[in-house]
TIKOLLUM-972794 format. One record per residue: residue number from 1; residue in three letters; x, y, z of N, C-alpha, C, O in turn. Coordinates in pm, 1 decimal. Layout:
residues N
+------+------+----------+----------+----------+----------+----------+----------+----------+----------+----------+----------+----------+----------+
| pado | bagu |      n_x |      n_y |      n_z |     ca_x |     ca_y |     ca_z |      c_x |      c_y |      c_z |      o_x |      o_y |      o_z |
+------+------+----------+----------+----------+----------+----------+----------+----------+----------+----------+----------+----------+----------+
|  NUM |  ALA |        X |        Y |        Z |        X |        Y |        Z |        X |        Y |        Z |        X |        Y |        Z |
...
+------+------+----------+----------+----------+----------+----------+----------+----------+----------+----------+----------+----------+----------+
end
This chain:
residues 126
+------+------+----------+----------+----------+----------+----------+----------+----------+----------+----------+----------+----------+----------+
| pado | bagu |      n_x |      n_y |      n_z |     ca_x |     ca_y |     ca_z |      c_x |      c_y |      c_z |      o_x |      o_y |      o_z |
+------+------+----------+----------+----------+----------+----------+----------+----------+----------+----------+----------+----------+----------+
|    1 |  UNK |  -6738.6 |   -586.8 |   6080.7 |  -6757.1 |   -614.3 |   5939.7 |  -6634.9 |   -683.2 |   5880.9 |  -6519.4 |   -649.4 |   5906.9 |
|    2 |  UNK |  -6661.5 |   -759.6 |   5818.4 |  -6530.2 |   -839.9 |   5687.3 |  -6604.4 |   -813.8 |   5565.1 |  -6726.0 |   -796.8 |   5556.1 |
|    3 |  UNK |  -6505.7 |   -812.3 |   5458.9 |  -6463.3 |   -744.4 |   5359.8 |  -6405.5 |   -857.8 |   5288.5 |  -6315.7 |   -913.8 |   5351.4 |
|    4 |  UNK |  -6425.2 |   -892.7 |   5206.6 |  -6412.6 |  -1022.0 |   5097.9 |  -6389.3 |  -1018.6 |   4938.3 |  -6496.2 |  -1025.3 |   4877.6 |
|    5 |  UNK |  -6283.5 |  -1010.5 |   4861.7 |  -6283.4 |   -979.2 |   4754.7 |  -6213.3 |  -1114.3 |   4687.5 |  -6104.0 |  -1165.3 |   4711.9 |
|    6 |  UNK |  -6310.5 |  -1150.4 |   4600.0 |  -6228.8 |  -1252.8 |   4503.0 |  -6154.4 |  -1244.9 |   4422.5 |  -6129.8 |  -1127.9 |   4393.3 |
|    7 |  UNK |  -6075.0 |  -1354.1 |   4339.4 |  -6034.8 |  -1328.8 |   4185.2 |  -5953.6 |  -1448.2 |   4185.2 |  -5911.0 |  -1509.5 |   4283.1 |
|    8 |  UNK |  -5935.7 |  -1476.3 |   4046.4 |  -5874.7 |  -1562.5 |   3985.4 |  -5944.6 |  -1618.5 |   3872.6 |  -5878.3 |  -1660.2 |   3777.6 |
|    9 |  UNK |  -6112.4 |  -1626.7 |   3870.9 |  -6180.0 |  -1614.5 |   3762.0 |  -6135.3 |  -1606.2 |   3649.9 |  -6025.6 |  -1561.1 |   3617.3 |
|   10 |  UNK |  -6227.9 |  -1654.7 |   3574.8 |  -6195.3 |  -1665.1 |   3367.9 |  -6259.2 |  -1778.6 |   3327.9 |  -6345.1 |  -1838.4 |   3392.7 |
|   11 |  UNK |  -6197.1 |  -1820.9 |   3171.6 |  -6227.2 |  -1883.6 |   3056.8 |  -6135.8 |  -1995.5 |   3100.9 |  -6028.2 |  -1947.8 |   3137.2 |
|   12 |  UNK |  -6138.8 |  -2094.0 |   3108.5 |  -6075.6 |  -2241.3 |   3068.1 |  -6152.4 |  -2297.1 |   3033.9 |  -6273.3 |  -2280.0 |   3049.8 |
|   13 |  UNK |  -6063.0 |  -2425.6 |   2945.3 |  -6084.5 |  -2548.8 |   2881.5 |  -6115.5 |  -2669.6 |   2969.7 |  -6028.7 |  -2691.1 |   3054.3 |
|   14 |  UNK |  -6245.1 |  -2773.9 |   2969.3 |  -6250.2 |  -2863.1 |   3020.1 |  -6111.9 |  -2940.4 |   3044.3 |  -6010.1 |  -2961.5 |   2978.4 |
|   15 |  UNK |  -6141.3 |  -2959.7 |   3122.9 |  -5989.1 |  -3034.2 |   3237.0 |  -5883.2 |  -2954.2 |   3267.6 |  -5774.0 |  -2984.9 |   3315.3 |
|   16 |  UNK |  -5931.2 |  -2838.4 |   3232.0 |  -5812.2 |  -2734.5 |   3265.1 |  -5807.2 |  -2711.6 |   3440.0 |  -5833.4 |  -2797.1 |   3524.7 |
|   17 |  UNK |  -5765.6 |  -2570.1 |   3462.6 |  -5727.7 |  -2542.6 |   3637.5 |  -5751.0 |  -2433.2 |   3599.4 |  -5747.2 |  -2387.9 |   3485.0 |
|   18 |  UNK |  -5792.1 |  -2355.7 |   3754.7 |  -5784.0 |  -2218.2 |   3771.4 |  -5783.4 |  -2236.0 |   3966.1 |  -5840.9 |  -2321.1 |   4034.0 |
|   19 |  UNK |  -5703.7 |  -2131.1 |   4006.4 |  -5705.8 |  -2082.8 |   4108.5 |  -5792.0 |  -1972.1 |   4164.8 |  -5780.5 |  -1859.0 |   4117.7 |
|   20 |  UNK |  -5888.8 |  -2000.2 |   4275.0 |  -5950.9 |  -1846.8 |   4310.1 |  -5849.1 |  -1831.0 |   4434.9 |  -5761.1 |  -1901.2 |   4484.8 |
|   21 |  UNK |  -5909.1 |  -1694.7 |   4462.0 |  -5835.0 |  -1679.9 |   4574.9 |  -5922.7 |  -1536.5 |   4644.0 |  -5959.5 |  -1441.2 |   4575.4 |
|   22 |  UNK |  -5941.6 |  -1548.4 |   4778.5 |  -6046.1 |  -1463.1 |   4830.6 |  -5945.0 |  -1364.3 |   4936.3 |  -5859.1 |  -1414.0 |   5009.1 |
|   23 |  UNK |  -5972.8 |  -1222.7 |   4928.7 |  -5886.3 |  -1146.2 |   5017.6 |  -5992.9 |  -1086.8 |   5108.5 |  -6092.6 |  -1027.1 |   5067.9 |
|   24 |  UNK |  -5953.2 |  -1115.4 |   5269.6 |  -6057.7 |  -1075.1 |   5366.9 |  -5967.0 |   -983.1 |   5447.6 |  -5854.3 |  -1007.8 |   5490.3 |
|   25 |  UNK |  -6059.3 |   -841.1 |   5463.1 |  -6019.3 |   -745.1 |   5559.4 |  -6141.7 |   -735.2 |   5667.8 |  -6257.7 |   -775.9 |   5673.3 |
|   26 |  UNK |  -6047.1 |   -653.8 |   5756.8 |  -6133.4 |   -586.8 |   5812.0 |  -6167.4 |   -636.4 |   5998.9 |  -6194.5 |   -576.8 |   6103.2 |
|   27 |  UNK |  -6153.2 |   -727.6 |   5970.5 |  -6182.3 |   -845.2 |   6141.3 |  -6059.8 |   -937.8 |   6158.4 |  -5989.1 |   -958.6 |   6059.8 |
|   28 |  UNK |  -6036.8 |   -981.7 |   6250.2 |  -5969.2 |  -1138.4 |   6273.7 |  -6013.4 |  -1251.5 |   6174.7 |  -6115.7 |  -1312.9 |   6205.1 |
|   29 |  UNK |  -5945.3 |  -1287.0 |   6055.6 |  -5965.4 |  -1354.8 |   5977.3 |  -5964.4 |  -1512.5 |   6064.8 |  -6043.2 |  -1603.9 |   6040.4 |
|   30 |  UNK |  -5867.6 |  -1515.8 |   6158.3 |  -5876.1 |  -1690.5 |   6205.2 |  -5969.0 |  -1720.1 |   6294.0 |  -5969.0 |  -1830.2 |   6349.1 |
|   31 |  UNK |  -6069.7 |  -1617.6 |   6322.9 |  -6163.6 |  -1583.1 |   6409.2 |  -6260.6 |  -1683.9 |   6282.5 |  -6307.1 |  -1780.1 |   6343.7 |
|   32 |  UNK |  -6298.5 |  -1689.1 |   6146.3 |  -6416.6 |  -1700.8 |   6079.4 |  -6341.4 |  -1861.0 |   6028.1 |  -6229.0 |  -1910.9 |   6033.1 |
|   33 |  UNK |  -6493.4 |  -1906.5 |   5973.0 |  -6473.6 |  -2017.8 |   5932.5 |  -6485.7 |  -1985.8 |   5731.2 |  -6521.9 |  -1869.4 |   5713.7 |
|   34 |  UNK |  -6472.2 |  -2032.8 |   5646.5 |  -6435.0 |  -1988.7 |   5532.2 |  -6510.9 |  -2069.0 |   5398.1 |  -6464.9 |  -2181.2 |   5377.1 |
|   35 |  UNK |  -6602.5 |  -2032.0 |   5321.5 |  -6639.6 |  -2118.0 |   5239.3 |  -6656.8 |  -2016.3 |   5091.4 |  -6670.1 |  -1894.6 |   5078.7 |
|   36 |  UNK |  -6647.9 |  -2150.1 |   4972.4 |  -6646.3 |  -2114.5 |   4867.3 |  -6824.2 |  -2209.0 |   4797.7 |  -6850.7 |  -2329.2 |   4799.1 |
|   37 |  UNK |  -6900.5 |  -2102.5 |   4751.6 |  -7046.7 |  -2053.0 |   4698.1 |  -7049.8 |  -2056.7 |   4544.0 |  -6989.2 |  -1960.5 |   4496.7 |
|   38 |  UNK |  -7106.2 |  -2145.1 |   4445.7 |  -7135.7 |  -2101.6 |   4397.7 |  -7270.5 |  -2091.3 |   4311.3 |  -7362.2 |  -2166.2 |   4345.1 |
|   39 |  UNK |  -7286.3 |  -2022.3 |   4224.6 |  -7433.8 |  -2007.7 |   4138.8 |  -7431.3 |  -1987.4 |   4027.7 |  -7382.5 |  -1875.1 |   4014.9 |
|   40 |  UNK |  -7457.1 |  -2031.8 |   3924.8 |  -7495.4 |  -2103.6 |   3794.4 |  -7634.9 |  -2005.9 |   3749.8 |  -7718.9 |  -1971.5 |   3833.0 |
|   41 |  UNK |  -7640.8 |  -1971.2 |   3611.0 |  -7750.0 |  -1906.5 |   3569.1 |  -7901.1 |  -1984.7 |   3589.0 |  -7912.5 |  -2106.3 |   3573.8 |
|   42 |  UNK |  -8003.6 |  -1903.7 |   3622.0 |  -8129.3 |  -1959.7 |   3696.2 |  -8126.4 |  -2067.5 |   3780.2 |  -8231.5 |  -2122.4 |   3813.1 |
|   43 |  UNK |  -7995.4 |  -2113.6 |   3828.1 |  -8025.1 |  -2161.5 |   3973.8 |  -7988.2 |  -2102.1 |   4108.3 |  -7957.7 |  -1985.5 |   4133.0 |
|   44 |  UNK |  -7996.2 |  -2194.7 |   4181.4 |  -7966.9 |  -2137.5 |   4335.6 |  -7813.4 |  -2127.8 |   4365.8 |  -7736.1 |  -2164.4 |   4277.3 |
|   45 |  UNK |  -7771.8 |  -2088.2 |   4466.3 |  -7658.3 |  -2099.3 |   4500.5 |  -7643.3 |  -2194.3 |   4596.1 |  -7691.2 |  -2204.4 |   4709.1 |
|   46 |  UNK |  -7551.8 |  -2278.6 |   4518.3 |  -7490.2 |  -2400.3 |   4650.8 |  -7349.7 |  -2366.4 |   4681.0 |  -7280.9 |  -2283.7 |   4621.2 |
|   47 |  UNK |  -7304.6 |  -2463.9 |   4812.9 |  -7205.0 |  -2456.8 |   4829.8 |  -7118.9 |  -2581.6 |   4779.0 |  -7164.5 |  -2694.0 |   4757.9 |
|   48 |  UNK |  -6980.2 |  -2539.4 |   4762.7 |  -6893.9 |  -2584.5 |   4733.6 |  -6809.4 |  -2631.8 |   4833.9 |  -6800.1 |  -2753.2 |   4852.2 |
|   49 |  UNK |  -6739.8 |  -2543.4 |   4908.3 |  -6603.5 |  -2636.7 |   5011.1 |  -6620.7 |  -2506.2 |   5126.8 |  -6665.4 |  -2392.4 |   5113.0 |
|   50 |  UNK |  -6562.4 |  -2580.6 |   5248.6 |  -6527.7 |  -2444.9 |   5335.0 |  -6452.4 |  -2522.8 |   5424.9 |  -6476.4 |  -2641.0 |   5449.7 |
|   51 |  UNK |  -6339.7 |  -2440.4 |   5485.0 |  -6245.3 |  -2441.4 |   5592.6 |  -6271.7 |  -2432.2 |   5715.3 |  -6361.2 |  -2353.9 |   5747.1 |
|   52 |  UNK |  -6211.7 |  -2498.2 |   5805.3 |  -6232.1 |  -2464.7 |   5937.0 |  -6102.5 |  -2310.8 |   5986.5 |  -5993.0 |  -2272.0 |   5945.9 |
|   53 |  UNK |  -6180.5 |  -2278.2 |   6069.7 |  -6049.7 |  -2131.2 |   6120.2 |  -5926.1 |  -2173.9 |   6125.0 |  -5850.8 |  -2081.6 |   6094.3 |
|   54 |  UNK |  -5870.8 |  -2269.2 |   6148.7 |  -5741.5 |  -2339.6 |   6187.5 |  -5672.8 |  -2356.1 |   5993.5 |  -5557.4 |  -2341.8 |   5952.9 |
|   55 |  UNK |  -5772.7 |  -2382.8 |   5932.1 |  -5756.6 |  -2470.6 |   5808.8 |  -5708.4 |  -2593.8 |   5881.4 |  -5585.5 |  -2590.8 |   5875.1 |
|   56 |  UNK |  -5749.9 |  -2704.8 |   5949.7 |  -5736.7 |  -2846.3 |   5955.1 |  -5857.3 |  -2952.2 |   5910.0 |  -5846.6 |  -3067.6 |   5868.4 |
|   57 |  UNK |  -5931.5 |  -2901.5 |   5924.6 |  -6048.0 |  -2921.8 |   5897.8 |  -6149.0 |  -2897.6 |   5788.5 |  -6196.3 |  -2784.0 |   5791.6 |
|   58 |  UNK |  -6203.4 |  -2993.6 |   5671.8 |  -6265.3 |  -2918.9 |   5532.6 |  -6438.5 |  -2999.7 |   5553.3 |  -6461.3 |  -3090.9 |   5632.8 |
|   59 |  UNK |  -6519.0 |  -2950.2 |   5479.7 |  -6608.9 |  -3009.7 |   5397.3 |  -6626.8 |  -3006.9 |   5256.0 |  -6652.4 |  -2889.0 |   5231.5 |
|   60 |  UNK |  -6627.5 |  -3067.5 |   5155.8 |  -6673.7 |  -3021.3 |   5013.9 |  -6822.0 |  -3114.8 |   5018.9 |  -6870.8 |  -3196.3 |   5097.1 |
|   61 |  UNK |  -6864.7 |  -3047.5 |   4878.0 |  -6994.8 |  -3119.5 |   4795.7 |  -6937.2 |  -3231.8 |   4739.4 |  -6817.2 |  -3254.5 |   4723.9 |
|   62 |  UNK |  -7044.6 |  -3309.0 |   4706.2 |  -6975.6 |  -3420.7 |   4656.1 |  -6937.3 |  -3445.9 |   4526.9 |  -6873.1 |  -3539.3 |   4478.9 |
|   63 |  UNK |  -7025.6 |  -3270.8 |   4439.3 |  -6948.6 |  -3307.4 |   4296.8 |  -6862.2 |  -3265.9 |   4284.6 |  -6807.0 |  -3273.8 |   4174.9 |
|   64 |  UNK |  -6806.8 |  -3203.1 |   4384.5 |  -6619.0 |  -3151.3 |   4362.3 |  -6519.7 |  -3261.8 |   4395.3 |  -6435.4 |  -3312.4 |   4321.2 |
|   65 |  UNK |  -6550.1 |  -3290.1 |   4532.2 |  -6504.6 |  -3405.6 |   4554.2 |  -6335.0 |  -3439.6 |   4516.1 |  -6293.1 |  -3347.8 |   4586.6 |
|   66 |  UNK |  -6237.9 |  -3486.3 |   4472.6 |  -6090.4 |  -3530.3 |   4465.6 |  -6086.2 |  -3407.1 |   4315.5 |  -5995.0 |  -3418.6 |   4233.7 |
|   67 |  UNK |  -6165.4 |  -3326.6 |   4303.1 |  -6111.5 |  -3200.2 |   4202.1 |  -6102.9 |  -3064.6 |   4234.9 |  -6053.1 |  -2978.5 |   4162.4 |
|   68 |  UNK |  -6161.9 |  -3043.5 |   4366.5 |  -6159.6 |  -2843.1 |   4407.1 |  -6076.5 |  -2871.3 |   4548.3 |  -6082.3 |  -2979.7 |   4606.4 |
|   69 |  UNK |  -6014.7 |  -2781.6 |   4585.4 |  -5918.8 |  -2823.0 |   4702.7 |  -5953.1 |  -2688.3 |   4754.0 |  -5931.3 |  -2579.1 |   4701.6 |
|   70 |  UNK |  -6023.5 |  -2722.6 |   4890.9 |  -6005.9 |  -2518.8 |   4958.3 |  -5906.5 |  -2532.4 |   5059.5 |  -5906.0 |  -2630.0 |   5134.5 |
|   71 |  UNK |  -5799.0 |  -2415.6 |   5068.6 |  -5767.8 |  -2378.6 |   5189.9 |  -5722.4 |  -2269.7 |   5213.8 |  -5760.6 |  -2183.2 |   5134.9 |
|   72 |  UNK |  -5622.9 |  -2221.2 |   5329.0 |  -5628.7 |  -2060.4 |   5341.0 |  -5484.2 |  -2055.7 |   5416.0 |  -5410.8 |  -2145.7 |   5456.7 |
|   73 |  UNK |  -5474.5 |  -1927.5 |   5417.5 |  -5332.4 |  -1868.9 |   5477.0 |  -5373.9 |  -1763.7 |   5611.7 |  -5412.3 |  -1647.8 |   5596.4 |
|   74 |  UNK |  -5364.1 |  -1802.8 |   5687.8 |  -5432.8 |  -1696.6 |   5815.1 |  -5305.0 |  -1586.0 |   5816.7 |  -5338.5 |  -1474.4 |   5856.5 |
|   75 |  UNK |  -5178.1 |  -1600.0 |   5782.8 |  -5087.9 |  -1497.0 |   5803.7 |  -5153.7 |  -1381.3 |   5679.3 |  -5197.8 |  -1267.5 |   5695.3 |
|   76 |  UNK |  -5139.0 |  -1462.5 |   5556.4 |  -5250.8 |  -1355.9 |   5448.9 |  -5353.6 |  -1352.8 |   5426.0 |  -5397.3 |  -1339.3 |   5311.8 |
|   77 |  UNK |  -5433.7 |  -1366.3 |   5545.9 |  -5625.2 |  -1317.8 |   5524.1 |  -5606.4 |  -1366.7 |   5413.7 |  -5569.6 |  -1289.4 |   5325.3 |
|   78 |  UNK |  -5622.3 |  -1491.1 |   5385.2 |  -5698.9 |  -1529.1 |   5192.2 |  -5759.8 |  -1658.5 |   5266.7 |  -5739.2 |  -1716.9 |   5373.1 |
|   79 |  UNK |  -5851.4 |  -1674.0 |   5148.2 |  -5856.7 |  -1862.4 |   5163.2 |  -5840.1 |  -1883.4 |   4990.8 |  -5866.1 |  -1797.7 |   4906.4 |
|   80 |  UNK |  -5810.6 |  -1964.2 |   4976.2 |  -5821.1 |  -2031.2 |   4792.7 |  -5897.0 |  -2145.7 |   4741.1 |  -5889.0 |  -2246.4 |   4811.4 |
|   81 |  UNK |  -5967.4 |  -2154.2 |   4637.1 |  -5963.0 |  -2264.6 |   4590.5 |  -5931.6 |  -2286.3 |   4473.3 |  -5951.7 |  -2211.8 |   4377.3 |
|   82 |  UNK |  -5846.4 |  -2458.7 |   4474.5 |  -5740.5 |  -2496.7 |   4337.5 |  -5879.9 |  -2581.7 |   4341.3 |  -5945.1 |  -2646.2 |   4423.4 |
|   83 |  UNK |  -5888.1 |  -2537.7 |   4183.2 |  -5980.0 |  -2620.2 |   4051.3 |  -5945.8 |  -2673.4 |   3982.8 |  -5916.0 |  -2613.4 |   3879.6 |
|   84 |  UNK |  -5922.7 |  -2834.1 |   3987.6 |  -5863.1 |  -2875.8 |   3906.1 |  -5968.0 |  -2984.3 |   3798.7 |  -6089.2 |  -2989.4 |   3819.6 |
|   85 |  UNK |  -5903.1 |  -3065.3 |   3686.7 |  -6023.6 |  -3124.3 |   3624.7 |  -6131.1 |  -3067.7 |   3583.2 |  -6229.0 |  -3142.2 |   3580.6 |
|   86 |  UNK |  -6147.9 |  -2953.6 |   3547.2 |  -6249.8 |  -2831.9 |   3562.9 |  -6334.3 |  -2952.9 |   3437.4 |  -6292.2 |  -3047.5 |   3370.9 |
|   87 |  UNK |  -6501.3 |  -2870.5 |   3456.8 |  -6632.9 |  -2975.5 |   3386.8 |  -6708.1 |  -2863.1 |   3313.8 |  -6746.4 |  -2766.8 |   3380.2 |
|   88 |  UNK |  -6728.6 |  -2867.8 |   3199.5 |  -6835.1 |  -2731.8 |   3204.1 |  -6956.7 |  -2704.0 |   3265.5 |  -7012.2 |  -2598.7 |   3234.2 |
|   89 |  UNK |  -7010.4 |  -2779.4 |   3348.8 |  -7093.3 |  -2803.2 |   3453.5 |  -7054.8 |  -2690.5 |   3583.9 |  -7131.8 |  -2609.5 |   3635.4 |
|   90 |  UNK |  -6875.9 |  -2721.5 |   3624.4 |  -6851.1 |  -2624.5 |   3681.6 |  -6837.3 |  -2423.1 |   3694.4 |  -6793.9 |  -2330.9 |   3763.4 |
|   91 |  UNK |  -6902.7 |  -2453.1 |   3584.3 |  -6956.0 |  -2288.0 |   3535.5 |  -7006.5 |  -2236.3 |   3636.2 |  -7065.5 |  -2310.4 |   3714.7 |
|   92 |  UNK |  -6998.3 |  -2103.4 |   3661.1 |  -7091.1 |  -2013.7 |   3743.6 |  -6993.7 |  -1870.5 |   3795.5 |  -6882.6 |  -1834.1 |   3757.1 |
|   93 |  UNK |  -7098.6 |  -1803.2 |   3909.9 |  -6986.2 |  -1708.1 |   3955.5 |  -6982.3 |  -1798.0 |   4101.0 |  -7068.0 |  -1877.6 |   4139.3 |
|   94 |  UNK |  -6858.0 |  -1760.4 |   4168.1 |  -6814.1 |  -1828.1 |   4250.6 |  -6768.0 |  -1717.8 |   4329.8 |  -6691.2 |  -1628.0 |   4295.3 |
|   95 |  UNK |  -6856.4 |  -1746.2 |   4503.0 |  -6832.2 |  -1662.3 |   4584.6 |  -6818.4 |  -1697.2 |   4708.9 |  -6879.2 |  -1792.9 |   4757.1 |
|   96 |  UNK |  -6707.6 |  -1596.9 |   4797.8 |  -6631.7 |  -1634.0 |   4903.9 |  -6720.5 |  -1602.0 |   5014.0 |  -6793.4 |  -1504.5 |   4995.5 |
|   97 |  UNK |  -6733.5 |  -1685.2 |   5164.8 |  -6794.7 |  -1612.0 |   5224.7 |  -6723.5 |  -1646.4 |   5348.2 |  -6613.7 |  -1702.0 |   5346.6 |
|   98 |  UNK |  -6791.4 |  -1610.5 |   5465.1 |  -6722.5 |  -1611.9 |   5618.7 |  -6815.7 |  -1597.8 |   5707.5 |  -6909.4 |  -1518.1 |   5709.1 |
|   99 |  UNK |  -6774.7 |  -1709.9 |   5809.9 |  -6893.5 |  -1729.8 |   5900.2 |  -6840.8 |  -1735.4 |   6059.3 |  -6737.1 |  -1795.9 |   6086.6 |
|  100 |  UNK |  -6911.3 |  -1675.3 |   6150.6 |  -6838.1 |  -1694.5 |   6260.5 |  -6874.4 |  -1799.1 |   6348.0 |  -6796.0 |  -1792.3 |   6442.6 |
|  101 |  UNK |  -6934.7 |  -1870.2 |   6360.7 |  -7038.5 |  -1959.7 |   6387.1 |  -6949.8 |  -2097.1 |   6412.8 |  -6859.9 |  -2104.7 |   6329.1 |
|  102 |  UNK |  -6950.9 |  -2184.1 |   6486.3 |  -6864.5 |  -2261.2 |   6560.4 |  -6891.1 |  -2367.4 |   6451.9 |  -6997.7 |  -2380.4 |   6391.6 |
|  103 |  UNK |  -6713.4 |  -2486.0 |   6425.2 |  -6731.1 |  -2545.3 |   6324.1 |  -6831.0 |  -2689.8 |   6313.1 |  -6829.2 |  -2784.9 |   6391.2 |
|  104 |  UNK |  -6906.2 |  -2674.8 |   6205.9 |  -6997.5 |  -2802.8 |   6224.8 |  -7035.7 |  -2824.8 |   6074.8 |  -6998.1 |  -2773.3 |   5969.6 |
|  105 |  UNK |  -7132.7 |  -2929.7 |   6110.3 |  -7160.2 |  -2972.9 |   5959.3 |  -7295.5 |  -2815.8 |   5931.7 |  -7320.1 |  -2781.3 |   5816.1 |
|  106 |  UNK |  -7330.7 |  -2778.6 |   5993.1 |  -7422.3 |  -2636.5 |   5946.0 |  -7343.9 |  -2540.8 |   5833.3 |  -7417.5 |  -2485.9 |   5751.2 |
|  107 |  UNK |  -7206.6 |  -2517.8 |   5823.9 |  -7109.3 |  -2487.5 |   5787.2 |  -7114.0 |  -2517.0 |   5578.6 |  -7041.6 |  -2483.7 |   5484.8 |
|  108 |  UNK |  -7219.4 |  -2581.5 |   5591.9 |  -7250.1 |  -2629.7 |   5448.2 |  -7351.5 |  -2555.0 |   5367.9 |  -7360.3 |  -2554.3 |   5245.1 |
|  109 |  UNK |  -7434.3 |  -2485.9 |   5462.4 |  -7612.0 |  -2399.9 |   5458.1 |  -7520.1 |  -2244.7 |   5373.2 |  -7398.3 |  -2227.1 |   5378.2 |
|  110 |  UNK |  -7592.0 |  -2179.1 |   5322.6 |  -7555.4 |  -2034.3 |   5322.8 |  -7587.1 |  -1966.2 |   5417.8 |  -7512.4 |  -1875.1 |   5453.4 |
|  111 |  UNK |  -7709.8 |  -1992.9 |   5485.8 |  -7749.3 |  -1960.8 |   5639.4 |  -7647.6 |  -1902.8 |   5755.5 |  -7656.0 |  -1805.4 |   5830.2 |
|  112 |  UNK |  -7542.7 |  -2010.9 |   5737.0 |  -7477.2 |  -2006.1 |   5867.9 |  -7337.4 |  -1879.7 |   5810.0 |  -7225.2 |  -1858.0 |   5855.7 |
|  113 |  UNK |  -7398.7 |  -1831.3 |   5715.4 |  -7270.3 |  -1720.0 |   5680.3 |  -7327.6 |  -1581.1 |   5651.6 |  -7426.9 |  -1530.4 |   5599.5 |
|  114 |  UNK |  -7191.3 |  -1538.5 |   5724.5 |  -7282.2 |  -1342.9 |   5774.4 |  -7210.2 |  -1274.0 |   5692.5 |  -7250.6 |  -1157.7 |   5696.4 |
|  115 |  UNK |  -7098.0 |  -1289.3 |   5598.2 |  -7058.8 |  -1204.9 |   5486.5 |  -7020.6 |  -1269.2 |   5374.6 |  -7013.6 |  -1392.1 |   5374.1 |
|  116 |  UNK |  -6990.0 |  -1191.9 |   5261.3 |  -7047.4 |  -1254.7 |   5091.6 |  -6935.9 |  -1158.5 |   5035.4 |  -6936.0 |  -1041.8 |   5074.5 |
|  117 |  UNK |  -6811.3 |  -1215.0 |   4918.0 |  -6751.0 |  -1158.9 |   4875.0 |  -6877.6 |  -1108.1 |   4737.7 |  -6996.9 |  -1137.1 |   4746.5 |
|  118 |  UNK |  -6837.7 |  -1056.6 |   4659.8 |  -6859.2 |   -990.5 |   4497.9 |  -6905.9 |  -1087.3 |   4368.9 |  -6993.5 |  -1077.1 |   4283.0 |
|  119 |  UNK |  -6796.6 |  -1192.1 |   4401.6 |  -6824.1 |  -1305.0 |   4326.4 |  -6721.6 |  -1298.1 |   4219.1 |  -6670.1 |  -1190.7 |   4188.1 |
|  120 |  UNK |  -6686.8 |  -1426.2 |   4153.9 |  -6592.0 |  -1398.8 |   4074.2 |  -6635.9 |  -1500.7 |   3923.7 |  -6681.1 |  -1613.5 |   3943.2 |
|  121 |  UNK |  -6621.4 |  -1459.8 |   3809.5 |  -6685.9 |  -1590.1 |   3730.3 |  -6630.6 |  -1684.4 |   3705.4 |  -6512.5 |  -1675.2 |   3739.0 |
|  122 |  UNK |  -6654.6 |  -1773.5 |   3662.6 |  -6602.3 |  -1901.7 |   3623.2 |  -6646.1 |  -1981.3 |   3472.7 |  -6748.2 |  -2048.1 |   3457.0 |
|  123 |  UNK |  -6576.5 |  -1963.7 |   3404.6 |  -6661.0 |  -2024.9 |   3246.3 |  -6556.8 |  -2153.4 |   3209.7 |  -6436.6 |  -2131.4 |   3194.7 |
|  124 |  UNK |  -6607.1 |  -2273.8 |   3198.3 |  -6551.7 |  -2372.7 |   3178.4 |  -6616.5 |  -2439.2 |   3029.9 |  -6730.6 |  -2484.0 |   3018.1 |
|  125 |  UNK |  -6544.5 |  -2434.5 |   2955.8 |  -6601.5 |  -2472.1 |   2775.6 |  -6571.7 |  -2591.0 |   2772.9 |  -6485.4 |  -2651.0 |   2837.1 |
|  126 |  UNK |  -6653.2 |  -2631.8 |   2687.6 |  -6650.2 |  -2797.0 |   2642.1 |  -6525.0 |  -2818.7 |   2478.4 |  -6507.5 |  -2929.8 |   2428.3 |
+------+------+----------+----------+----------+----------+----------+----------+----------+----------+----------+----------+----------+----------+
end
């Protein structure tokens, strides 16, 4: 089992920043591959960005694109993501997950991930 807890969540101002930051126990953290989830009221949950185990390796969506940056610290079980340019579009709760599953473009699905932090919110005002 891994164990996933977010935070950094809150209130900012369009074009503002916020940092999340996800704390994983429990397993070999450089063992998992690492992505940041999120979901918006009455929709689905998409993904956002995820790491390869190494952190050398990223994917994002394309509406984050040159504004959400993920990466991670394998000495401190975390991964993060810096939000920058924030949109009020980028609203939602935003959640960490971990996948053990060898790195590929599948790595994008929620499918290919076997644990789910709590979630953390995100409110971005116009």
């Amino acid at each position: 089992q891994v164990q996933l807890v977010e935070s950094g969540g809150g209130l900012v101002q369009a074009g503002g920043s916020l940092r999340l930051s996800c704390a994983a126990s429990g397993r070999t953290f450089s063992n998992f591959g690492m992505a940041w989830f999120r979901q918006a009221p009455g929709k689905e949950r998409e993904f956002v960005a995820a790491v390869s185990r190494g952190g050398g390796s990223t994917y994002y969506a394309d509406s984050v694109k040159g504004r959400l940056t993920i990466s991670r610290d394998n000495a401190k079980n975390t991964v993060y993501l810096q939000m920058n340019s924030l949109k009020p579009e980028d609203t939602a709760v935003y959640y960490c997950a971990a996948s053990g599953r060898p790195w590929d473009d599948t790595l994008m699905t929620r499918e290919s991930y076997d644990y789910w932090g709590q979630g953390t919110q995100v409110t971005v005002s116009s």
